[in-house]
C-alpha positions as CSV (number, residue, x, y, z in Angstrom):
1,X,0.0,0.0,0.0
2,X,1.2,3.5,-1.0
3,X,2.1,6.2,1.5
4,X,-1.4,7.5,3.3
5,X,-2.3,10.6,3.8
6,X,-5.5,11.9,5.4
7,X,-8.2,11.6,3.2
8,X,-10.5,14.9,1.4
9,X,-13.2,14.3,4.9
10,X,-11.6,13.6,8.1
11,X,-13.1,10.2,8.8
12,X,-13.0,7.4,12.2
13,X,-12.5,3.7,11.9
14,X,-15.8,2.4,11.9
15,X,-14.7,-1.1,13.3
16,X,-12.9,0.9,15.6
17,X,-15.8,2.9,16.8
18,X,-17.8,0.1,17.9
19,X,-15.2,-0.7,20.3
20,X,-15.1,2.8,21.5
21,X,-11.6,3.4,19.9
22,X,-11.1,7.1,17.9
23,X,-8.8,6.3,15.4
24,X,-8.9,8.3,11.8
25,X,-8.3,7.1,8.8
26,X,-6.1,7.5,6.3
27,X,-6.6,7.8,2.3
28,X,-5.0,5.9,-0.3
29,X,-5.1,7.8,-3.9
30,X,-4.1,5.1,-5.9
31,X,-7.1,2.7,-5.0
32,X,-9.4,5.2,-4.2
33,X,-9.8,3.7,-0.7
34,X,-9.7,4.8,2.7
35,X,-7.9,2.1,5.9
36,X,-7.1,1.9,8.9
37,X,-3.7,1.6,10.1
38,X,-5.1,-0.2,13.7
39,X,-7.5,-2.9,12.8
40,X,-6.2,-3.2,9.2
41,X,-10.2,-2.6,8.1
42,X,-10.1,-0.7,4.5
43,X,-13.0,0.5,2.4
44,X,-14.8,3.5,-0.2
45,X,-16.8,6.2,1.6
46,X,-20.5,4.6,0.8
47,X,-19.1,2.0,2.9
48,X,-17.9,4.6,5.8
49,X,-21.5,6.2,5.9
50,X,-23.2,2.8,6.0
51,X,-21.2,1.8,8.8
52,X,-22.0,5.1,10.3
53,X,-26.2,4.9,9.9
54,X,-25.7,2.0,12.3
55,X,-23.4,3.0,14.2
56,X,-26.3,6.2,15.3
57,X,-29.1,4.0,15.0
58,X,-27.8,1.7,17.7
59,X,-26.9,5.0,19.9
60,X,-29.6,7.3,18.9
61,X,-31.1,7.7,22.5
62,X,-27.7,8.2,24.0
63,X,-28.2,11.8,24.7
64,X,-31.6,11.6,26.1
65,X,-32.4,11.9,30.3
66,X,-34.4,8.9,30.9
67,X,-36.9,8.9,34.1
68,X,-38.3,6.2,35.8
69,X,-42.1,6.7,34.6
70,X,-40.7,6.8,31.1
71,X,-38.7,3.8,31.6
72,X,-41.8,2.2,33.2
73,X,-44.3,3.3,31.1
74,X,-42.1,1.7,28.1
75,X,-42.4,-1.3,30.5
76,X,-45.7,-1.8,30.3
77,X,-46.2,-1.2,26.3
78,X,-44.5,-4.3,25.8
């Protein structure tokens, strides 16, 4: 693999941000491909952005206070 540089977008690892990790990728111009030095993953942006949709889809209530009732109330829908 040629020399990386960092890429036109600054993007993370998605592998590595399941596991919590921050890790950017770098950019290879010759394939056209964006890896990750870490976990060795490698891949084109549409791939990046899909990982990404699930990666907020799984966390997409991460920000948001939870109370009791709600939690409850959730309870009992189900």
């Amino acid at each position: 693999m040629s020399q990386g540089i960092t890429g036109p977008i600054n993007y993370r690892c998605p592998q590595c941000l399941f596991r919590a990790i921050d890790y950017d990728l770098l950019y290879d111009k010759e394939q056209e491909q964006y890896y990750c030095r870490r976990c060795n993953w490698e891949g084109d942006e549409s791939e990046i952005l899909g990982y990404y949709a699930v990666y907020k889809s799984q966390y997409k209530h991460r920000l948001k206070r939870w109370t009791v009732e709600m939690i409850e109330a959730k309870d009992e829908e189900a």
